[in-house]
N, C-alpha and C positions, 0 to 999 in steps of 0.2 A: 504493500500500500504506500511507503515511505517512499521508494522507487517510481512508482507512477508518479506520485505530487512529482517530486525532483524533477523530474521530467518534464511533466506539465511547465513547471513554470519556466523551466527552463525557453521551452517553446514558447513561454510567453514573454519573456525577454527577447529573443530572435524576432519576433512577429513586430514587436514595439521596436524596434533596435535599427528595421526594415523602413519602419512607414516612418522614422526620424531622417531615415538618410533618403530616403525619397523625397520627406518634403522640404528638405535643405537642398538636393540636388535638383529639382523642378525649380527653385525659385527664382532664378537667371530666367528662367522661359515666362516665366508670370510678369519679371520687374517691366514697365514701361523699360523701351528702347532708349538708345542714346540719339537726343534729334540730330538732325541730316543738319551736316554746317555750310551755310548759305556762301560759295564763289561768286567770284565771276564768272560767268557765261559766255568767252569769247568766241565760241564756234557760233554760238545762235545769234548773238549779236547783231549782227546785222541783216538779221532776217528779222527779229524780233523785236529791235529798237529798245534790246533791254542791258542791264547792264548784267544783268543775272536774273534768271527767271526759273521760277517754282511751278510745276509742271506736273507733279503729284500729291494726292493727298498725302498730309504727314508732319510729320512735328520739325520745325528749322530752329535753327540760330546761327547769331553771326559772332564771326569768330574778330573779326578786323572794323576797325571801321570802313567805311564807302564812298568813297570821294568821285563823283562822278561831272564830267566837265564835257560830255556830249551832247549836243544840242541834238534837243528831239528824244533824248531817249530817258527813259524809266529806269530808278535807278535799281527796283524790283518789281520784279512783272508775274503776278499769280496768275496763271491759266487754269488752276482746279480749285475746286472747293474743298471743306474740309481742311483746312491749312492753320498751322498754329505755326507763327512768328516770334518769336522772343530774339527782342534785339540785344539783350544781356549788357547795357547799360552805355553801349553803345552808340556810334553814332551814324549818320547814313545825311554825307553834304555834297549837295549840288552845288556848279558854279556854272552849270545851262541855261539857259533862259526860257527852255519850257521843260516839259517830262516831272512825275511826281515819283514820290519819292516810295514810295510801294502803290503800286497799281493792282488793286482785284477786282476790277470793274467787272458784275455781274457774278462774282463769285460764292457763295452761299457762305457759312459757318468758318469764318476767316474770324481767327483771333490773333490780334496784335498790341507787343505789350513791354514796355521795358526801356526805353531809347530816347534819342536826339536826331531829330530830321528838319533838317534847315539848310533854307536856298536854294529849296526848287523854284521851277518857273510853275511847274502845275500845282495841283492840291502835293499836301504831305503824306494823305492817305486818300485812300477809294478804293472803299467794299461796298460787296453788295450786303444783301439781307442776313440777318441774325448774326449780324458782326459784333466783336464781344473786343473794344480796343481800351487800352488804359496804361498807366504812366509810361504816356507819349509826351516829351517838349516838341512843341511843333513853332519854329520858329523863324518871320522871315520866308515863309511859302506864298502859291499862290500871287505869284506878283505879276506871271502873264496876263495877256488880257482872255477873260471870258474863263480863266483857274473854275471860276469855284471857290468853295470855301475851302481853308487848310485840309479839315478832318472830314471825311463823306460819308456817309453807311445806309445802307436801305434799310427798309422795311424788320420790326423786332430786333434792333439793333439794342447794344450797352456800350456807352462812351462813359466811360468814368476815370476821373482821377489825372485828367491830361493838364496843361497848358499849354496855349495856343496864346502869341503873340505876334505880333508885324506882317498881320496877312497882309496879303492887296485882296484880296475880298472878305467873304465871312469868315466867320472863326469855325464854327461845328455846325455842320449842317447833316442832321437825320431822316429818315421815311415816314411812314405811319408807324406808329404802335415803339416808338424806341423812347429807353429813358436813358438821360443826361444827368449825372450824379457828381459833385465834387469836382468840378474841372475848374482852373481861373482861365477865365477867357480877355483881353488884354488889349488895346489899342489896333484891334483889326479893323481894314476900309471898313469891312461892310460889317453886315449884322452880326452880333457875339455869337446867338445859338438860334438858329430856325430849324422847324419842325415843317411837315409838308401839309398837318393837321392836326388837329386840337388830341389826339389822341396820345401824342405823346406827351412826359410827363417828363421835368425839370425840379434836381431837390439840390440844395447845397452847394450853389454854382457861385460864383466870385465873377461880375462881369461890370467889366471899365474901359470907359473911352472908346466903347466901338465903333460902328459907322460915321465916322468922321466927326471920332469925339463928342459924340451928344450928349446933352447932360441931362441926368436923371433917368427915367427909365425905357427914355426914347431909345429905339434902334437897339439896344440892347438883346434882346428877344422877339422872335415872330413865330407867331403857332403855339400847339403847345399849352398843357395846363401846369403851373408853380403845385409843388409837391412840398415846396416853405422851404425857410432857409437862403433862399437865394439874395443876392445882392446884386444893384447895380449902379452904379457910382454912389453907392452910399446908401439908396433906399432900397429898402426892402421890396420884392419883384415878383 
């Protein structure tokens, strides 16, 4: 009977001893990947008018800054949706006089988050719908004519936590149904934060001097319901 136990439990150590080192040896395969680090692109380049372009779904980061001084061209060009950017504190400058500084024009579920994008000629950002972008400085974009505001995003979008200064036009411009959380939005030509209707919602925004330094709560904001908290040269908005 003593022999059986002994046994037994012995097999019950081997059987426990097993499922420890399988689930230490599985968990490389469960960890998230390490993202894909964002180059230059100079094969496509000139077909693509990008400086580096994101072409599949998948998680990026930039390893260098981005200095890009090609007229006409983007200085990241997302052709997939599903795309998460982390610019890792980063910076991404143009010295072109058009081209934006991440382009995901029609792109879906693009998050972008982490960085310093100044001196483009186009916007600093443009995604499409369910765009999820935050501590972005956007700074100094938009100076072409007919840019756009700095920061873009369609439809169920989240801008939060950026600052947007010295556009030549808007500062954040969103779709329907997106909220604006937390951003200072700062001395842009045009309007600080426009919505495309009353549906989206504005909470904790810091906004001054915008469309051609207006004072009080002009020009500030268009669209869009105050969620509170916000500011615009001083009064509350």
């Amino acid at each position: 009977m003593k022999h059986h136990r002994e046994f037994f439990l012995s097999r019950s150590a081997i059987v426990f001893a097993s499922i420890a080192v399988a689930i230490f040896t599985s968990a490389p395969i469960l960890a998230q990947q390490k993202p894909i680090v964002i180059e230059p692109n100079a094969i496509g380049a000139a077909a693509t008018k990008a400086i580096s372009v994101i072409s599949k779904p998948g998680s990026y980061s930039l390893s260098r800054n981005i200095v890009n001084g090609r007229a006409g061209f983007d200085s990241v060009l997302v052709t997939a949706s599903d795309v998460t950017i982390d610019l890792m504190g980063l910076s991404i400058i143009s010295t072109s006089t058009t081209g934006a500084g991440i382009n995901a024009t029609g792109q879906s579920n693009v998050v972008i988050r982490d960085g310093i994008i100044t001196g483009c000629g186009g916007p600093a950002i443009i995604a499409g719908n369910n765009a999820n972008i935050s501590g972005i400085t956007a700074s100094a974009n938009s100076s072409a004519a007919g840019a756009g505001a700095s920061i873009q995003a369609g439809n169920g979008s989240q801008i939060v936590s950026n600052t947007v200064t010295g556009s030549g036009a808007g500062g954040i411009s969103c779709g329907v149904g997106c909220f604006v959380r937390n951003n200072v939005v700062q001395l842009n030509t045009g309007v600080g934060i426009s919505f495309d209707d009353d549906t989206g919602g504005y909470l904790s925004n810091l906004l001054q001097n915008n469309d051609g330094n207006s004072a009080g709560t002009t020009g500030q904001v268009s669209g869009g319901a105050s969620l509170g908290q916000n500011l615009c040269n001083g009064v509350t908005c």
